[in-house]
MOPAC internal coordinates of N, CA, C and O (Angstrom, degrees):
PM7 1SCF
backbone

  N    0.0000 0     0.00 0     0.00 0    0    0    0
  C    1.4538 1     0.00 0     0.00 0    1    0    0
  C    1.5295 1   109.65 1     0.00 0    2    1    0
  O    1.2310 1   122.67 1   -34.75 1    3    2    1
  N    1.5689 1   112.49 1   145.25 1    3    2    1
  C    1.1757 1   110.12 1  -147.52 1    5    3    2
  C    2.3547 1    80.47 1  -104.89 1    6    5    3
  O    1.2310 1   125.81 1    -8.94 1    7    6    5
  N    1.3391 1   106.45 1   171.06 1    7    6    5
  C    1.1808 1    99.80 1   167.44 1    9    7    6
  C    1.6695 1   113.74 1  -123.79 1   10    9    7
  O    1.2310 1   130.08 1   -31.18 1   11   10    9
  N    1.2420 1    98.16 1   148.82 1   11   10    9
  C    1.7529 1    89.29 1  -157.48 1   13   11   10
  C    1.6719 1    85.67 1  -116.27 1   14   13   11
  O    1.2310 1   135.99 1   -39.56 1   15   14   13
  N    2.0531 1    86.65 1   140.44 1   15   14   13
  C    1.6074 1   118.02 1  -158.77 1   17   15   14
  C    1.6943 1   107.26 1  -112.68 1   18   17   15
  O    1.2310 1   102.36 1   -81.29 1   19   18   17
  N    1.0282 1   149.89 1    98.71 1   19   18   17
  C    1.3429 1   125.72 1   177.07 1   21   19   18
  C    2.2497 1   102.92 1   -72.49 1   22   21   19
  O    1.2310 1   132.80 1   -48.85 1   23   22   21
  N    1.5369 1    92.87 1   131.15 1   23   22   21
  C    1.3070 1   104.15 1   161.17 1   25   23   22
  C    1.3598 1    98.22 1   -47.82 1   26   25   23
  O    1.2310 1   121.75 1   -47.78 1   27   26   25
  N    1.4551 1   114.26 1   132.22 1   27   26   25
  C    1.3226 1   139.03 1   162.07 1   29   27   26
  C    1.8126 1   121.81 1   -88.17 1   30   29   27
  O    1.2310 1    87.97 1   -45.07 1   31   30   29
  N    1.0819 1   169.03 1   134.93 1   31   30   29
  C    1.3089 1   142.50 1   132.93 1   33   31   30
  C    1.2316 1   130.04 1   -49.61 1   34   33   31
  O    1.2310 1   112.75 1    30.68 1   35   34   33
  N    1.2886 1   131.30 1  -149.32 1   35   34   33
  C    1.4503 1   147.73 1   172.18 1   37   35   34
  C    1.2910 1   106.45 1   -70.03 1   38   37   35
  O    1.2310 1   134.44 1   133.92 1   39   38   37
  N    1.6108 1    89.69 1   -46.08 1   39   38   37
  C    1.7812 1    99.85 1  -148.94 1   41   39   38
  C    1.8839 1    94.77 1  -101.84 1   42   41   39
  O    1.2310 1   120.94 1  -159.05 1   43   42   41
  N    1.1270 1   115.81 1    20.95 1   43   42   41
  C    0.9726 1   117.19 1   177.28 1   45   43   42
  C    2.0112 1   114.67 1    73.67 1   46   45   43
  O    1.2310 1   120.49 1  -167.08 1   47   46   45
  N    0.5387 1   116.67 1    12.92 1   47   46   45
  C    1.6348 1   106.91 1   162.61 1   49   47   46
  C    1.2557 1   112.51 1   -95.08 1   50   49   47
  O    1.2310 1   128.82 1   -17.83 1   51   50   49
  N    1.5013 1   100.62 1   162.17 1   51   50   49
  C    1.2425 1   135.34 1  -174.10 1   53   51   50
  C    1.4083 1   127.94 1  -106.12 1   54   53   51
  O    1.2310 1   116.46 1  -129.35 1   55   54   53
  N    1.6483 1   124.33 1    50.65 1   55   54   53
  C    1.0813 1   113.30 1  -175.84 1   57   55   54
  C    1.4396 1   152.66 1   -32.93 1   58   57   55
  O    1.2310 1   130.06 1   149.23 1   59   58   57
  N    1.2430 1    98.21 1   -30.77 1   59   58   57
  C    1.3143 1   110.24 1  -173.99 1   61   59   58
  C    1.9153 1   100.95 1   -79.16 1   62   61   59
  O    1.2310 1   126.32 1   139.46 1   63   62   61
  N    1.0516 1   105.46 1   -40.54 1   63   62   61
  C    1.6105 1   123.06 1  -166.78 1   65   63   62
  C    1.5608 1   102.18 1   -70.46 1   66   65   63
  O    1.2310 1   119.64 1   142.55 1   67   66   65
  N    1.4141 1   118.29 1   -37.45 1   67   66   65
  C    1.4043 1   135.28 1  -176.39 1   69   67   66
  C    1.8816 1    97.55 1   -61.28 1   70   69   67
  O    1.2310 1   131.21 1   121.69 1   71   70   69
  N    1.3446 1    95.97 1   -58.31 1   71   70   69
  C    1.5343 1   115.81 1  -167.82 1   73   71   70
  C    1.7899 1   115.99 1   -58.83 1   74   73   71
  O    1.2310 1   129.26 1   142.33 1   75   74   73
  N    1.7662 1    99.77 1   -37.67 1   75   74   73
  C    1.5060 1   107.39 1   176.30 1   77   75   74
  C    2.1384 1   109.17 1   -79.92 1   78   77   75
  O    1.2310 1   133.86 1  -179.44 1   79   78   77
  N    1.2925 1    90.80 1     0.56 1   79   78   77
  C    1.9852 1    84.99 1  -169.37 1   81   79   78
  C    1.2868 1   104.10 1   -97.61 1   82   81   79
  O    1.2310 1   126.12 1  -163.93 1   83   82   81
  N    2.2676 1   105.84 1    16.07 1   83   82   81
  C    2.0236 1   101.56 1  -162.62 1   85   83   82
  C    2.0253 1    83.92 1  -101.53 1   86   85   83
  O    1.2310 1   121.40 1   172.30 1   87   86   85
  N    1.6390 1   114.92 1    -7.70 1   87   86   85
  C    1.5070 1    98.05 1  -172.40 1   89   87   86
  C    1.4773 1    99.82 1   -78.39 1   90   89   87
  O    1.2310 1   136.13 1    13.52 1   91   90   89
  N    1.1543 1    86.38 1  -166.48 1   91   90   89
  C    1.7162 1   105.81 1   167.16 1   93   91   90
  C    1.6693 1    89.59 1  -114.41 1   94   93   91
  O    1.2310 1   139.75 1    -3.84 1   95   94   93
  N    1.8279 1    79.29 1   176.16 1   95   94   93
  C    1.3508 1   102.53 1  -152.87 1   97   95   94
  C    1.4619 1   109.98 1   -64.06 1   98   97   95
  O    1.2310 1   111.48 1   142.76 1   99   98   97
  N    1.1755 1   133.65 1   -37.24 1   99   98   97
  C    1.2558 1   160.64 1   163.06 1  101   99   98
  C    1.7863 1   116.25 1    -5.23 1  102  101   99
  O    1.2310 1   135.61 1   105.11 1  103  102  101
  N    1.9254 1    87.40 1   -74.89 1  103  102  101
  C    0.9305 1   135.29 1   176.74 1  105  103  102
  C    1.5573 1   119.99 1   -56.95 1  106  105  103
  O    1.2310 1   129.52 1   118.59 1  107  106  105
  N    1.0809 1    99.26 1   -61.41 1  107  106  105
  C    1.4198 1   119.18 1   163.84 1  109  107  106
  C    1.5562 1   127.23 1   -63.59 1  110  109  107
  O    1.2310 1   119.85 1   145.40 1  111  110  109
  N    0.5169 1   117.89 1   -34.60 1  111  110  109
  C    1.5042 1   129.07 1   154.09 1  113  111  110
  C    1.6029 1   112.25 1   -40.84 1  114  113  111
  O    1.2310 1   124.12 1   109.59 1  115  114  113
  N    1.4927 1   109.70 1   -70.41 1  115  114  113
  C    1.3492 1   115.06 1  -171.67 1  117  115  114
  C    1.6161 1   113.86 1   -63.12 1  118  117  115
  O    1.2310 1   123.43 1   152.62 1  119  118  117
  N    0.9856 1   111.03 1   -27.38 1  119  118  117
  C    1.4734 1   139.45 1  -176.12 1  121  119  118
  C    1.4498 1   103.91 1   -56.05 1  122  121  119
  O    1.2310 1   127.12 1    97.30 1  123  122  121
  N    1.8229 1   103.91 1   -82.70 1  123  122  121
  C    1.6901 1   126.66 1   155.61 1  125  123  122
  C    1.9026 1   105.92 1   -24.04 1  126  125  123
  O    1.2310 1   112.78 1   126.90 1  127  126  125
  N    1.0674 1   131.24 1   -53.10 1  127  126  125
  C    1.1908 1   154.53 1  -133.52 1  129  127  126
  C    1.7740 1    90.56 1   -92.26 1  130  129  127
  O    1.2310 1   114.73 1   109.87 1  131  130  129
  N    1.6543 1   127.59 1   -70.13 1  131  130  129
  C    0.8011 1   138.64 1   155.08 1  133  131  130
  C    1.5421 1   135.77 1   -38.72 1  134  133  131
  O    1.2310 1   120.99 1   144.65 1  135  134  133
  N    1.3430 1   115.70 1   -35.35 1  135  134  133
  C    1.1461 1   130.72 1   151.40 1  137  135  134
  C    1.1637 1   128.20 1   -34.63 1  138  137  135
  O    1.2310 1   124.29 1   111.52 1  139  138  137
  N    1.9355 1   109.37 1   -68.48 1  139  138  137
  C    1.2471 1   128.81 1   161.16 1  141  139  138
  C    1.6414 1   125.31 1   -45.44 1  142  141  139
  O    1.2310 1   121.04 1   155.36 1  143  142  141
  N    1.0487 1   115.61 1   -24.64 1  143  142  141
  C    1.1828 1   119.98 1  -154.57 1  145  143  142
  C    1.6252 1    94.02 1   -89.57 1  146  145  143
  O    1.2310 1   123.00 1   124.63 1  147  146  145
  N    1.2820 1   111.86 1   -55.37 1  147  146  145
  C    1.5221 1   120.02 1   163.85 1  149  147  146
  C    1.5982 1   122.36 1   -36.54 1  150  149  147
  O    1.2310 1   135.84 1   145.40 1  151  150  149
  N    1.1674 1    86.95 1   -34.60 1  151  150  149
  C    1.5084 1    98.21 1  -178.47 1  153  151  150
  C    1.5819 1   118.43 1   -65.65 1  154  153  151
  O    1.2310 1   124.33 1   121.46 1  155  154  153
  N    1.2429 1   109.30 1   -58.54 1  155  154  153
  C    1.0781 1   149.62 1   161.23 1  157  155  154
  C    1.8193 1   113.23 1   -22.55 1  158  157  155
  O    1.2310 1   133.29 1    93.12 1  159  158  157
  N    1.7609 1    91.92 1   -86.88 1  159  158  157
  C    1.3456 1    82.31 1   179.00 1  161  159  158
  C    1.8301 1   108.81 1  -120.66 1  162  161  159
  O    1.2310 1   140.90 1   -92.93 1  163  162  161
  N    0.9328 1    77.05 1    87.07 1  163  162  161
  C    2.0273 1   103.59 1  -171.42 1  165  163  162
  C    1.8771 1    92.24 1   -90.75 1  166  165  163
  O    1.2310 1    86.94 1  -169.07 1  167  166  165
  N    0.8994 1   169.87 1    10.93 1  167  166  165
  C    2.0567 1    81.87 1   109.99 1  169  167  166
  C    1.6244 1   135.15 1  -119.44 1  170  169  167
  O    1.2310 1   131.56 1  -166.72 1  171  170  169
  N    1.9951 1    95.29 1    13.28 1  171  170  169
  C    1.2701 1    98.38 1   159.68 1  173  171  170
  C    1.5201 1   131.49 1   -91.81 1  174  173  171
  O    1.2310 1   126.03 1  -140.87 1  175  174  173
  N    1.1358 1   106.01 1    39.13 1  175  174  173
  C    1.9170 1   116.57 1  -178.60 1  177  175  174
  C    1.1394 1    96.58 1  -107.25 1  178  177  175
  O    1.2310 1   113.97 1   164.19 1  179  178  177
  N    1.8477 1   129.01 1   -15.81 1  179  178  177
  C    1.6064 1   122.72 1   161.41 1  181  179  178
  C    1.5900 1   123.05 1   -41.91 1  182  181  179
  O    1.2310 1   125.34 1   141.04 1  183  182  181
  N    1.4540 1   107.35 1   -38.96 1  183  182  181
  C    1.3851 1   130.76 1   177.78 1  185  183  182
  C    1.7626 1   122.33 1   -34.12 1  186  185  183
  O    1.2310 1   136.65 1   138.48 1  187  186  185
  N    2.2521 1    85.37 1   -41.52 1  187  186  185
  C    1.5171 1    86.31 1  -162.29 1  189  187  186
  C    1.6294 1    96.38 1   -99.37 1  190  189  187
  O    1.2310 1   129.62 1    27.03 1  191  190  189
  N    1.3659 1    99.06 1  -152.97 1  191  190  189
  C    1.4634 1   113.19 1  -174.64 1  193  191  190
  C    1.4668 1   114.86 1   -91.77 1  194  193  191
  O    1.2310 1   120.57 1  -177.59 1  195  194  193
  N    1.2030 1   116.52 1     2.41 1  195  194  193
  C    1.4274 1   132.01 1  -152.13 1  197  195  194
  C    1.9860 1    99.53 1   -94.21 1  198  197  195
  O    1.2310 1   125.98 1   113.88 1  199  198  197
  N    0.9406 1   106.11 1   -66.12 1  199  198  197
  C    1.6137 1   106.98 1  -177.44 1  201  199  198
  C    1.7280 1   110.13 1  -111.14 1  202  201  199
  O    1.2310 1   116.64 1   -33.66 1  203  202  201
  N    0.9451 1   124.00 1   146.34 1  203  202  201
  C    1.8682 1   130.95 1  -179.21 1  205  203  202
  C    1.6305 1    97.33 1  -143.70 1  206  205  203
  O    1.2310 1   128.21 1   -11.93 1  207  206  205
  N    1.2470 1   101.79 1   168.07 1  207  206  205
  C    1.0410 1   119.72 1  -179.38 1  209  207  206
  C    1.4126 1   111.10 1  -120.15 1  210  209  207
  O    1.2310 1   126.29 1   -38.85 1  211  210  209
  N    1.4377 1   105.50 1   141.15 1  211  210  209
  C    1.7436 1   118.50 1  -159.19 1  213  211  210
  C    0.9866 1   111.21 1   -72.45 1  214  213  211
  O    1.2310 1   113.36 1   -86.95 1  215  214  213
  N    1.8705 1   130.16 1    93.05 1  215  214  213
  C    1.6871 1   124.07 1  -168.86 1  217  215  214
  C    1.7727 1    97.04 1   -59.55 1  218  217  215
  O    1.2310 1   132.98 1   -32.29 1  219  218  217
  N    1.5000 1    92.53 1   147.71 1  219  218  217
  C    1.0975 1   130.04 1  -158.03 1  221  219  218
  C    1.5346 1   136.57 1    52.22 1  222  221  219
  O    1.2310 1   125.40 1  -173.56 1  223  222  221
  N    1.2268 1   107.24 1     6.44 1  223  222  221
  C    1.5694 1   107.56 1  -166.98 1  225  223  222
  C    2.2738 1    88.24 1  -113.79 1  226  225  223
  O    1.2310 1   139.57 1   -24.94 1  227  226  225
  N    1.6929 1    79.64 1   155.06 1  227  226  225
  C    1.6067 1    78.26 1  -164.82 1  229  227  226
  C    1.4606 1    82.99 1  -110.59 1  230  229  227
  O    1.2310 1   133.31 1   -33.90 1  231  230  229
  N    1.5043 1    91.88 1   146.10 1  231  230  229
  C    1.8010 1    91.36 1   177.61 1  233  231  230
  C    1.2108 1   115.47 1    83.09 1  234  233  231
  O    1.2310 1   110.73 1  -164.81 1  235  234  233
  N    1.6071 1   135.03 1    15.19 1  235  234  233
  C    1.4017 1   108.52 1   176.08 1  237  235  234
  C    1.4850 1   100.36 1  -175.91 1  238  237  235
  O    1.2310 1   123.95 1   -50.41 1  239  238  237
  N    1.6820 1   110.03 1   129.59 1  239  238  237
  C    1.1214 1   142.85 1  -137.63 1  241  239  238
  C    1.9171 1    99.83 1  -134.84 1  242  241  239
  O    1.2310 1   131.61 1   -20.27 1  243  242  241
  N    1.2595 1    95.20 1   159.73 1  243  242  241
  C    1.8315 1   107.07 1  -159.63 1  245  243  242
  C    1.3746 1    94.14 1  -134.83 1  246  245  243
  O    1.2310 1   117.66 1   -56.16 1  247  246  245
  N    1.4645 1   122.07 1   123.84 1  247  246  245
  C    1.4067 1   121.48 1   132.77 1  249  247  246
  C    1.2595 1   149.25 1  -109.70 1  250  249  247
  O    1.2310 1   118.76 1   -63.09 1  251  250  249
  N    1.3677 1   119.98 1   116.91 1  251  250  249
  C    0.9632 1   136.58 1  -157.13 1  253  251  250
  C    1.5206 1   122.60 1   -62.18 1  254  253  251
  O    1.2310 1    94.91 1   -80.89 1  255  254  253
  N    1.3884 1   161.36 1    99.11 1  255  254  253
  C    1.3125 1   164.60 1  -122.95 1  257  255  254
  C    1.7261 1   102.72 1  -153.96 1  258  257  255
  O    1.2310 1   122.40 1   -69.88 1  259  258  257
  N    1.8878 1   113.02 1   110.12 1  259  258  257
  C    1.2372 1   112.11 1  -157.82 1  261  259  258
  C    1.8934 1    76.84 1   -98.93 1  262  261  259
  O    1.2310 1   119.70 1   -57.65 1  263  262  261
  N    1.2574 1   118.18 1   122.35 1  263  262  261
  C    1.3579 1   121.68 1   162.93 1  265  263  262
  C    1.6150 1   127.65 1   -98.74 1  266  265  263
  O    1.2310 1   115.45 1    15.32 1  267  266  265
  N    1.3806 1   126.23 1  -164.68 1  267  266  265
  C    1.1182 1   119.39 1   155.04 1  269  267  266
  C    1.6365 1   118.45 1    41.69 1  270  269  267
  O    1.2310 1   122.85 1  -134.38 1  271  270  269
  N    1.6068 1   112.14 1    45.62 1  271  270  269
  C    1.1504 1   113.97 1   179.52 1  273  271  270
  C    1.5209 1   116.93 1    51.63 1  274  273  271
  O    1.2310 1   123.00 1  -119.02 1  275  274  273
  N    1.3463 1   111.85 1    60.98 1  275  274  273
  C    1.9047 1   129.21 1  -160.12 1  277  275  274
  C    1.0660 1   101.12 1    35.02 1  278  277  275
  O    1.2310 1   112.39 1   161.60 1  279  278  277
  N    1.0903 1   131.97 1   -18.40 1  279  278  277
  C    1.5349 1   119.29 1  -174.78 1  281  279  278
  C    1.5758 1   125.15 1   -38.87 1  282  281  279
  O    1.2310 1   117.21 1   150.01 1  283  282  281
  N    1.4057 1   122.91 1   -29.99 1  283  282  281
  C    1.2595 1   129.68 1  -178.30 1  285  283  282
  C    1.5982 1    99.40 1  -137.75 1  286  285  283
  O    1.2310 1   133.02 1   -25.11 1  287  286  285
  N    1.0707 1    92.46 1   154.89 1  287  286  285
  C    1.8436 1   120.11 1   168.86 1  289  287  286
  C    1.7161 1   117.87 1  -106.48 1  290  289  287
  O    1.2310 1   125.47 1   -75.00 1  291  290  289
  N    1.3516 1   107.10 1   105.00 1  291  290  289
  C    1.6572 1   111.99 1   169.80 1  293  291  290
  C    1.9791 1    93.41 1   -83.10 1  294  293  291
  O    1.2310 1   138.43 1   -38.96 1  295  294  293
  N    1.4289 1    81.89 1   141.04 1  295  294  293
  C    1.9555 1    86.65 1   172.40 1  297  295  294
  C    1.5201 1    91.72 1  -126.95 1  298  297  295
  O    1.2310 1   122.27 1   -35.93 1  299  298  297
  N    1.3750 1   113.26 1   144.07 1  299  298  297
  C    1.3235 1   126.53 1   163.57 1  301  299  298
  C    1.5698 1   124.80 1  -101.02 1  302  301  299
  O    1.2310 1    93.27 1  -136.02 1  303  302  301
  N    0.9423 1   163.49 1    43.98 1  303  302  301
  C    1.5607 1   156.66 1  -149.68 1  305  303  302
  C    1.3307 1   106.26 1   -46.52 1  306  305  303
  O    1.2310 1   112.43 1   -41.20 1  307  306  305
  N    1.3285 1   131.89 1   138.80 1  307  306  305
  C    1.6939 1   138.42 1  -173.18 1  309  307  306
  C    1.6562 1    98.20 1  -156.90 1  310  309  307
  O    1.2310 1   130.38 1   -36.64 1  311  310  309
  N    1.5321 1    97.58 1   143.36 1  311  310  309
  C    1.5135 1    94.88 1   175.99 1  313  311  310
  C    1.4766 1    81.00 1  -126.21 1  314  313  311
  O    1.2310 1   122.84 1   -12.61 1  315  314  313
  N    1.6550 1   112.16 1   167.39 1  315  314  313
  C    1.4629 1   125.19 1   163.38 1  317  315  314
  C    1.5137 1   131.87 1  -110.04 1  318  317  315
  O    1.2310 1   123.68 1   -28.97 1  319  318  317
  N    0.9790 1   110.55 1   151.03 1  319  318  317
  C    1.4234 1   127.37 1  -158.31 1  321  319  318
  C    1.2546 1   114.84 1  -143.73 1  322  321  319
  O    1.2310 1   122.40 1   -86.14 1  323  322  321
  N    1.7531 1   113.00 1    93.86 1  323  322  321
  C    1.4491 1   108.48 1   175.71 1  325  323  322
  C    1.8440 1   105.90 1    64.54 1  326  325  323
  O    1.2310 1   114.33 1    25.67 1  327  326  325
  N    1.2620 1   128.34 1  -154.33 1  327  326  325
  C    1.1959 1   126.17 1   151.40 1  329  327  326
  C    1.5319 1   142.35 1   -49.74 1  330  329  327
  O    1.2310 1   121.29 1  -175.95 1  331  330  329
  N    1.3946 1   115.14 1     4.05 1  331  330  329
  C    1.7327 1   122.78 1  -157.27 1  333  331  330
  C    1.5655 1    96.13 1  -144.22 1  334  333  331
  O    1.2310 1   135.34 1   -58.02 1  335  334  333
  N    1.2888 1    87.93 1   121.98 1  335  334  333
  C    1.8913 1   128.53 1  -177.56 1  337  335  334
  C    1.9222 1    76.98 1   -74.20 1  338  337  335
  O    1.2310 1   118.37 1   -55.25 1  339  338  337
  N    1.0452 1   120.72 1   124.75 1  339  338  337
  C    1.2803 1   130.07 1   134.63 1  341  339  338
  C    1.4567 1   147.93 1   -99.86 1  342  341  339
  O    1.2310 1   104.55 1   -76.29 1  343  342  341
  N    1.1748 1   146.14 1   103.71 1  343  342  341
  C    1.1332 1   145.65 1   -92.85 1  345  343  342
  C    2.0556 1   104.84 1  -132.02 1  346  345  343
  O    1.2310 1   135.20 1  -122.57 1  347  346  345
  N    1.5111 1    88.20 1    57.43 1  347  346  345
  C    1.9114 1    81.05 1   179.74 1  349  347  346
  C    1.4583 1   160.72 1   -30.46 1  350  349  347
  O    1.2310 1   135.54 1   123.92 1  351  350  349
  N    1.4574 1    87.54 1   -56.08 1  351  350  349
  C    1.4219 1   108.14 1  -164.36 1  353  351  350
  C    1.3195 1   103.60 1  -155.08 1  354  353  351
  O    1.2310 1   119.84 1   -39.11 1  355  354  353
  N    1.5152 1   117.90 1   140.89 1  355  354  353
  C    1.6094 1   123.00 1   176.30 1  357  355  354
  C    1.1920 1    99.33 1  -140.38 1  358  357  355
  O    1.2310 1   123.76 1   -19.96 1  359  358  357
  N    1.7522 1   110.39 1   160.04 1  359  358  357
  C    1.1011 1   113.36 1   177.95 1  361  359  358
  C    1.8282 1   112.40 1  -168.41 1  362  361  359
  O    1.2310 1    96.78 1    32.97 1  363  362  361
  N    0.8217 1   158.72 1  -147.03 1  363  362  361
  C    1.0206 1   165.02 1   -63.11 1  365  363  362
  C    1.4748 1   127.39 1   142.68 1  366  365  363
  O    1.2310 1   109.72 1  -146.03 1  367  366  365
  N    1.4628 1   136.89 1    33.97 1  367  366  365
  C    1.8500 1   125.14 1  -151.05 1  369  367  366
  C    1.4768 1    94.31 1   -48.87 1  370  369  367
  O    1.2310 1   125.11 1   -20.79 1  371  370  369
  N    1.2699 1   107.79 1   159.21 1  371  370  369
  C    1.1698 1   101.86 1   162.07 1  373  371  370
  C    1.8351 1   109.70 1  -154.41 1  374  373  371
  O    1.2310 1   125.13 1  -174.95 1  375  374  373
  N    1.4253 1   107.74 1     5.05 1  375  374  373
  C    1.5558 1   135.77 1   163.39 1  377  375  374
  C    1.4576 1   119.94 1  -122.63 1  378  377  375
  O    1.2310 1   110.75 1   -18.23 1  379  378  377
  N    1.1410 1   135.01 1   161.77 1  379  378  377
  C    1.6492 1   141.47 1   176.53 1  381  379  378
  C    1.4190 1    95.43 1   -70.86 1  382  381  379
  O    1.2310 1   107.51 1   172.72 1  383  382  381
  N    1.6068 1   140.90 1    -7.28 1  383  382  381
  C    1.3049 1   107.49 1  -178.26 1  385  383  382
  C    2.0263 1    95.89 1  -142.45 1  386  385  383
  O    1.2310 1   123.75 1   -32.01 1  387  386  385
  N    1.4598 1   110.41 1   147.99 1  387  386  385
  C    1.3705 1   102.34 1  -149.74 1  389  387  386
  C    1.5303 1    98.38 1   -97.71 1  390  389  387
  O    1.2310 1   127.22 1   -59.14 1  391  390  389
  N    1.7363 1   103.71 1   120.86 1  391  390  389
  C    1.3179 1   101.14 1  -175.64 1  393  391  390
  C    1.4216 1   149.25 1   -40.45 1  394  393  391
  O    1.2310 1   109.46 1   -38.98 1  395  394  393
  N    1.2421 1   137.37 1   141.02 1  395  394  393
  C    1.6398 1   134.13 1  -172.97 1  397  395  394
  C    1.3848 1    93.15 1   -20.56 1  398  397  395
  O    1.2310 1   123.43 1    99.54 1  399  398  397
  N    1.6032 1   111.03 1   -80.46 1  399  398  397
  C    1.0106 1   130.67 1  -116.80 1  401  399  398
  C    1.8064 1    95.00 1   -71.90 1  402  401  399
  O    1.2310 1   116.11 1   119.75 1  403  402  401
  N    1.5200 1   124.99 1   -60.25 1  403  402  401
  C    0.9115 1   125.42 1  -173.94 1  405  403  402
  C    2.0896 1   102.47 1   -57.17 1  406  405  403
  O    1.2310 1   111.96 1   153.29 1  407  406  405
  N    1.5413 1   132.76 1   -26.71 1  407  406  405
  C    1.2131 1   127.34 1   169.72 1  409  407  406
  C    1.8990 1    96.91 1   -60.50 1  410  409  407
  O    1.2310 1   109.64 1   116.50 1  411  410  409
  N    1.2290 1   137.04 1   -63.50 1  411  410  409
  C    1.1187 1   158.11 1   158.80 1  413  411  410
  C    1.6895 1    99.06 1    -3.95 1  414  413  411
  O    1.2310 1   124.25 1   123.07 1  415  414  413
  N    1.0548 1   109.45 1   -56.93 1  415  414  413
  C    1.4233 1   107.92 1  -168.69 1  417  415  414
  C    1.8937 1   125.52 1  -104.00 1  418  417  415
  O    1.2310 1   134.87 1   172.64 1  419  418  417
  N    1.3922 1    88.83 1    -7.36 1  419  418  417
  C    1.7010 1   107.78 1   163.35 1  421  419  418
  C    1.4249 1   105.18 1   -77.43 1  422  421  419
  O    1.2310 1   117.03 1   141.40 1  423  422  421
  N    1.5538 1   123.26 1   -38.60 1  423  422  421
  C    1.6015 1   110.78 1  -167.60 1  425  423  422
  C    1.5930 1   105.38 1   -82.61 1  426  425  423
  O    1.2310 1   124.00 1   155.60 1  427  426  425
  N    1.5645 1   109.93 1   -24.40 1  427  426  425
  C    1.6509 1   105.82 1  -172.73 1  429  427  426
  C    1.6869 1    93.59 1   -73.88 1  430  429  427
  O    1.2310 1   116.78 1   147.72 1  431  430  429
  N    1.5132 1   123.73 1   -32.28 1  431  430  429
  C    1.3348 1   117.11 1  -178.96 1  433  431  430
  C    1.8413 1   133.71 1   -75.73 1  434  433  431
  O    1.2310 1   133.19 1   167.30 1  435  434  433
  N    1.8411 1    92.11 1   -12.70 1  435  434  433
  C    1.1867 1   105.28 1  -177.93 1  437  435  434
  C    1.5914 1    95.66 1   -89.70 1  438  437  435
  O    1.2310 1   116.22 1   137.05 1  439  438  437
  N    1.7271 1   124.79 1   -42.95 1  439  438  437
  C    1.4150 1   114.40 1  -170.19 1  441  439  438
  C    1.5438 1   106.93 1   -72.34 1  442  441  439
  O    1.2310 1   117.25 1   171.00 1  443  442  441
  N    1.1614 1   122.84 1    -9.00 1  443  442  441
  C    1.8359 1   114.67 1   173.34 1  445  443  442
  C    1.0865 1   117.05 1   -87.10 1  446  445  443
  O    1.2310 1   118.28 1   135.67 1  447  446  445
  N    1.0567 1   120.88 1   -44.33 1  447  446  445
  C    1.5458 1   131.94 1   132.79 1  449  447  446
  C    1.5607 1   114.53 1   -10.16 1  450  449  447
  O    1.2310 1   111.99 1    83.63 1  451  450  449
  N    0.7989 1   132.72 1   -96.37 1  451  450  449
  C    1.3804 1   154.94 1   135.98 1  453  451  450
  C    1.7981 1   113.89 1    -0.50 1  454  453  451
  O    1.2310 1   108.62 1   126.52 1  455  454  453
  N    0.8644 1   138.90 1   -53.48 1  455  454  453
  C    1.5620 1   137.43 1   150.66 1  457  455  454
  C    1.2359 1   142.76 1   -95.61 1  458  457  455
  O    1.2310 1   129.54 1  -162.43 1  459  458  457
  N    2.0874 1    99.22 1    17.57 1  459  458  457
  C    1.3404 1   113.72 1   152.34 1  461  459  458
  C    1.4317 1   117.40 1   -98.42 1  462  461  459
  O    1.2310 1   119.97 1   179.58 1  463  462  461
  N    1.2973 1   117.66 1    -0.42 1  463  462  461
  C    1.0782 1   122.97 1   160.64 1  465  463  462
  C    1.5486 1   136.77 1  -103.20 1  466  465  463
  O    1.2310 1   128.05 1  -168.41 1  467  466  465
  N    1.4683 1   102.11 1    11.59 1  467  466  465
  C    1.4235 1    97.18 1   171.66 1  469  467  466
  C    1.1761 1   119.35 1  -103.98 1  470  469  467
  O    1.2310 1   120.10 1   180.00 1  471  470  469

């Protein structure tokens, strides 16, 4: 079992955590729910449809969260570390391919990540 980390900043926030407190409860839940599950059974949950790993990027993995009556897709970005899912960046898909900008800001969050721990 993996242990799940929210990316922190400098200044101490929690983006990802900030970002999951804008659903409703509903929503969030399944979200929370999915999370766990990854956690859980990390590394045969690759299997399903639920989490993938970001072709070409090393280190960093997406879970996918069907909300709003499937209607929408929450994505989470997480890189790993030792035993602990860390939990970057979330967002919203809202195209078949996941924008620069939010990829852009998972790798600056995975490499700080990444050289606060060495």
């Amino acid at each position: 079992m993996l242990d799940v980390i929210f990316f922190r900043t400098e200044t101490g926030r929690e983006p990802v955590r900030e970002w999951l407190s804008n659903f409703d409860e509903e929503e969030g839940n399944i979200i929370d729910l999915d999370i766990r599950v990854v956690a859980e059974y990390w590394p045969q949950v690759l299997q399903t449809n639920l989490v993938k790993k970001m072709t070409g990027e090393e280190h960093l993995w997406e879970i996918r969260s069907r909300i709003s009556a499937g209607k929408r897709t929450a994505r989470i970005l997480f890189t790993l570390e030792r035993q602990r899912m860390i939990l970057l960046h979330g967002f919203i898909k809202k195209s078949r391919k996941t924008p620069r900008k939010d990829l852009r800001l998972a790798r600056r969050r995975r490499d700080l990540s990444k050289s606060r721990s060495e």
